[in-house]
VMD Tcl script that draws the C-alpha trace (Angstrom):
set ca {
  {86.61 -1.03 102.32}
  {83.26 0.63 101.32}
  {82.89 0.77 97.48}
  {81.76 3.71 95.62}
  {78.11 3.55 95.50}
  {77.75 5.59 92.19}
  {75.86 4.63 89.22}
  {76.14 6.43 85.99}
  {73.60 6.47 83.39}
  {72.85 7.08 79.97}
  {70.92 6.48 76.57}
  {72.23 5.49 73.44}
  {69.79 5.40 70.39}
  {71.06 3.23 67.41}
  {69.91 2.95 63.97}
  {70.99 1.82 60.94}
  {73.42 5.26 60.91}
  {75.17 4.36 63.96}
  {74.97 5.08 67.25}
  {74.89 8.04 69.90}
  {74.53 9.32 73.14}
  {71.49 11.47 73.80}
  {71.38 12.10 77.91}
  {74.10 11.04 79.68}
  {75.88 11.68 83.58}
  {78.82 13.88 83.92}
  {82.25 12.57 82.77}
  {80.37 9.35 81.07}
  {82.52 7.48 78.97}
  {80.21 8.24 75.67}
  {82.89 6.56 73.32}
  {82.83 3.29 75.03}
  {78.77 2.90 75.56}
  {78.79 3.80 71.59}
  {81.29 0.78 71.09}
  {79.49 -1.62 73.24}
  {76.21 -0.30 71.16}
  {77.69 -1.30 68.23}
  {79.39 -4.51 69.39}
  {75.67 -5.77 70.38}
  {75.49 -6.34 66.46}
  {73.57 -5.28 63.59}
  {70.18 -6.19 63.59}
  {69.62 -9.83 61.64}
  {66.53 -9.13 59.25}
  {63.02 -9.70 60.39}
  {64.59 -9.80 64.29}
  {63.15 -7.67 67.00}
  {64.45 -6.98 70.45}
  {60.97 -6.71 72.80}
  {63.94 -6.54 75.66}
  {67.29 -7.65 75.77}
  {69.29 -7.53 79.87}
  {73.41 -7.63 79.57}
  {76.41 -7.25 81.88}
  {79.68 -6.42 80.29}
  {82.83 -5.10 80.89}
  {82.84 -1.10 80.89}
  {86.86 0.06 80.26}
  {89.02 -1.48 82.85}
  {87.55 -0.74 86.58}
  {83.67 -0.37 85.71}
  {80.85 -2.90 84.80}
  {77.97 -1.60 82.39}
  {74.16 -2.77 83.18}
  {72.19 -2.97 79.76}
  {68.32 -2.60 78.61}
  {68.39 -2.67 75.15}
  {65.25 -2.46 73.22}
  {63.25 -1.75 70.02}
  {61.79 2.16 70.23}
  {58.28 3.26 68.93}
  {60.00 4.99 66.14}
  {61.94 1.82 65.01}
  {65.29 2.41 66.82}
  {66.90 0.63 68.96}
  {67.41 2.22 72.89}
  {70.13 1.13 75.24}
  {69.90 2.31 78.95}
  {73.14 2.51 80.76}
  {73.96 1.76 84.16}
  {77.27 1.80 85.01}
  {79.19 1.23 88.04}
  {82.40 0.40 89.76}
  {83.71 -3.34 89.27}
  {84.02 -3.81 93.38}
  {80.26 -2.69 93.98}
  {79.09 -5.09 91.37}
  {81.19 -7.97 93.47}
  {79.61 -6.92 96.38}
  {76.08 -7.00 94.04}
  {77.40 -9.74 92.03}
  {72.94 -9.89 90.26}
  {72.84 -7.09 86.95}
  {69.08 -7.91 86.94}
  {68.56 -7.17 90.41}
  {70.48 -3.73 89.49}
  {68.71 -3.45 86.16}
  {65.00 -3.58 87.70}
  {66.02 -1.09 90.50}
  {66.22 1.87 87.98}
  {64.16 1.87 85.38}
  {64.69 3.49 81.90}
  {63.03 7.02 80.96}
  {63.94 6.92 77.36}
  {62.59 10.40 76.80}
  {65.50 12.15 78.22}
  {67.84 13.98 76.58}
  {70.92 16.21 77.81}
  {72.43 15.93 81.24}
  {71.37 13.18 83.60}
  {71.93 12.88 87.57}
  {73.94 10.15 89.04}
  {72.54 7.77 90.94}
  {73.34 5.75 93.94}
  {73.33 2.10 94.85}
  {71.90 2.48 99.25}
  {73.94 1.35 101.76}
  {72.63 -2.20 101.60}
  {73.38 -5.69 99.81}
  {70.90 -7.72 97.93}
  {68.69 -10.49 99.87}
  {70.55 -13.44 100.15}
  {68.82 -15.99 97.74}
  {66.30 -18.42 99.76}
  {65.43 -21.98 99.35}
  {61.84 -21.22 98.20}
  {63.10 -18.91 95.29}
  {65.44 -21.50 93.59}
  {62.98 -24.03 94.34}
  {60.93 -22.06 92.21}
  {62.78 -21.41 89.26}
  {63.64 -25.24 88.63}
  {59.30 -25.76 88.88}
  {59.10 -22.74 86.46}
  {61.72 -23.48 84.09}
  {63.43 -25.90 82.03}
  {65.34 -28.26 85.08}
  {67.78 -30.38 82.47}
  {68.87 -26.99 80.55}
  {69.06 -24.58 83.89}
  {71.25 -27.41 85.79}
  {72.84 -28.29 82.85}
  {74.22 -24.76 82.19}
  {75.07 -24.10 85.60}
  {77.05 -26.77 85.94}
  {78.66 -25.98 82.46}
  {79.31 -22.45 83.52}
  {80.95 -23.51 86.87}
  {83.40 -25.92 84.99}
  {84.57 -22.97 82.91}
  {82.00 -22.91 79.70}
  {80.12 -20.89 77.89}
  {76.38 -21.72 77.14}
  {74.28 -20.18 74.32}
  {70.54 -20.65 73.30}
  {70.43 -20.25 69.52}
  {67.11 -18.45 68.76}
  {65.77 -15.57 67.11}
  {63.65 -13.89 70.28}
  {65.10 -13.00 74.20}
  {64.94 -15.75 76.88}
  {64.92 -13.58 79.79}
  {63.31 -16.25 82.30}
  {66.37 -18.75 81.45}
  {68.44 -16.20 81.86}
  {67.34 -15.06 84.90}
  {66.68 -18.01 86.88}
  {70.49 -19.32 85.56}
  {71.77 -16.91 87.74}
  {69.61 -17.58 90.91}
  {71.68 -20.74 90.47}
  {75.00 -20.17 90.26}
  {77.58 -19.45 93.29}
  {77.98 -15.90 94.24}
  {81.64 -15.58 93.12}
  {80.83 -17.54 89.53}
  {78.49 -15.13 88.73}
  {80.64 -11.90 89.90}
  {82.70 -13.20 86.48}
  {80.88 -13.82 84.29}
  {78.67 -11.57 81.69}
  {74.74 -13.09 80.47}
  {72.92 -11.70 78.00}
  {69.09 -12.23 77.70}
  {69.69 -11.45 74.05}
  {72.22 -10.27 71.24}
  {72.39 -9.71 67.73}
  {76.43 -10.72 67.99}
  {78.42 -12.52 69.78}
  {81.31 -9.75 69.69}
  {81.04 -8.80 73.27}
  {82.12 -12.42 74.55}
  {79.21 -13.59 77.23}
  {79.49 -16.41 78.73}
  {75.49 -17.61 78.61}
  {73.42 -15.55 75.92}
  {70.72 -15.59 73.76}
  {70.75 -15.54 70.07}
  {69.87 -15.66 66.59}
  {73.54 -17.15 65.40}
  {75.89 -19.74 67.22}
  {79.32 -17.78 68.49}
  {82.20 -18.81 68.01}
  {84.63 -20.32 70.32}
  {87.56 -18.16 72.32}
  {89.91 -17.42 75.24}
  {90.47 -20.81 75.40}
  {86.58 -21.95 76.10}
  {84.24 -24.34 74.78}
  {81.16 -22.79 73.63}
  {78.04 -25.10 74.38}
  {74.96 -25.54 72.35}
  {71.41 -26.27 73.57}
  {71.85 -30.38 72.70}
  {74.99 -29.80 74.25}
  {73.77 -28.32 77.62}
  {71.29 -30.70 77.58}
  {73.38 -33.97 77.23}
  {75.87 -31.99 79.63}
  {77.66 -34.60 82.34}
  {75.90 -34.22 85.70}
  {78.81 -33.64 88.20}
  {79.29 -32.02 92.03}
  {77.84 -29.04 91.33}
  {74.28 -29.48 89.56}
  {73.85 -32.57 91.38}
  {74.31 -31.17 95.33}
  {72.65 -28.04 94.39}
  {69.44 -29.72 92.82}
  {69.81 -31.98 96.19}
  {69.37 -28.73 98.15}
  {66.46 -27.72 96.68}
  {64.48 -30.55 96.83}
  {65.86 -32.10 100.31}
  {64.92 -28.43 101.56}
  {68.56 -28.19 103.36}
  {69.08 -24.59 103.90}
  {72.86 -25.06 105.06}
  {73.61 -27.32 102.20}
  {72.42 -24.85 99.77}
  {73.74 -21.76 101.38}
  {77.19 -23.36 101.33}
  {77.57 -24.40 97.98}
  {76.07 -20.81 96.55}
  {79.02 -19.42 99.10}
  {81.48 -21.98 97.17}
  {84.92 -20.44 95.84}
  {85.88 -20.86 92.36}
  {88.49 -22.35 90.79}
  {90.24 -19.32 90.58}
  {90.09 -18.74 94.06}
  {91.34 -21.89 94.81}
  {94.39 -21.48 93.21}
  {95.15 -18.02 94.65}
  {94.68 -19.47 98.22}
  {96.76 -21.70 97.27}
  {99.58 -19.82 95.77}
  {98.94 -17.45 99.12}
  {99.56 -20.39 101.62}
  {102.54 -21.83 99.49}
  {103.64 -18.02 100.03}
  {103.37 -17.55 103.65}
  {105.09 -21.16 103.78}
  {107.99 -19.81 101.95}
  {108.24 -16.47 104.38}
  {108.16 -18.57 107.09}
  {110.63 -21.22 106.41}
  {113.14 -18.36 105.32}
  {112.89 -16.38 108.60}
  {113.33 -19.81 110.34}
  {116.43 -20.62 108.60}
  {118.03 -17.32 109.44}
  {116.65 -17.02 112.76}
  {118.38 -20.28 113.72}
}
mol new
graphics top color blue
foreach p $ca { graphics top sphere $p radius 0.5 }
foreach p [lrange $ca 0 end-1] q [lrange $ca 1 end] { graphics top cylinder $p $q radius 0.2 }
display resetview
């Protein structure tokens, strides 16, 4: 089934009076932008935010797309993207949606929807991965994918963005891990729950899982995952790589399971009464 292909948009403008909506689409959920505004956290003194990039959950069928970031006037802007929870699946990259509609934080008012085109993103290549691990740090990117996949959360503990780590963590991870999980190239709070951020404090744990600092990450156990995938890469095996970025999660799993112990159960029923 096709999903729906619209986006709406707004901006928020916080300061240290709250927050509000000052051009948004029609029938925009202004209450719950304002709440996720707010749950970003209070500005730590002395901290800036250059440019801050965050998926989150937007009520209970939508997914919100976030630039946050400092105004001229000393305010801080948050740009609004928000969009049905099947098209981001089908996305499954909020920076990829992010850099395809920029922010014109001089409107005010009513704004237009937009729409995502009839298309899906690139599939990732060999060359680009290969590129983040030269660019980046390898131990702390494979590290927190691997962490991710097995179910943790990561955090880097500082006081500006780290939108490169960030980034090239998701080139990294399996398309269905990163459909469910939320990053955050910065946050002032940990109150909105992602599962790899950056920030000035350390979060703390919940829903059940382990919260991972930088040392951590770093001294993280290599296992299937990290290992295979940084095999890809350098081995240059396209089919390797494409496979394990296609590779279900746990999740998954267990639901294919639970389906085929189903069907099993159907079957050996209709047997036994049709003989």
């Amino acid at each position: 089934m096709t999903p729906d292909l619209r986006i709406q948009q707004a901006v928020v403008i916080g300061s240290a009076r709250g927050v509000r909506v000052v051009a948004q689409t029609d029938d925009f959920d202004a209450p719950e932008a304002e709440r996720i505004a707010v749950l970003f956290g209070p500005r730590p003194t002395g901290v800036a935010c250059p440019l801050a990039l965050f998926a989150c959950p937007f009520g209970a069928k939508n997914v919100a797309v976030v630039r946050a970031e400092d105004r001229p006037d000393g305010r801080l802007g948050f740009r609004f993207l928000v969009l049905a929870r099947n098209l981001y699946v089908h996305l499954g990259d909020p920076f990829a949606i992010a850099d395809r509609y920029p922010p014109d934080w001089n409107a005010t008012g009513r704004l237009a929807d937009l729409e995502w085109p009839m298309e899906v993103l690139p599939e990732r290549t060999l060359e680009q991965l290969d590129a983040v691990l030269k660019r980046g740090d390898v131990s702390l990117l494979l590290g927190s994918a691997q962490a991710l996949v097995d179910g943790n959360r990561v955090l880097l503990n500082r006081t500006e963005a780290a939108e490169p780590f960030v980034r090239g963590l998701w080139q990294l991870l399996p398309d269905r891990t990163r459909c469910d999980l939320w990053p955050a190239t910065f946050a002032f709070s940990d109150e909105l729950g992602f599962h790899a951020a950056v920030g000035p404090a350390l979060p703390t744990p919940r829903h059940g899982m382990q919260v991972l600092s930088e040392e951590a990450i770093r001294d993280y156990p290599q296992s299937h995952y990290e290992l295979n995938l940084q095999l890809a890469i350098e081995s240059g095996d396209r089919a390797a790589l494409r496979k394990l970025l296609a590779r279900r999660t746990t999740d998954d799993t267990i639901r294919l399971g639970l389906y085929i112990l189903g069907f099993a159960l159907i079957v050996a029923a209709v047997m036994k009464f049709a003989f």
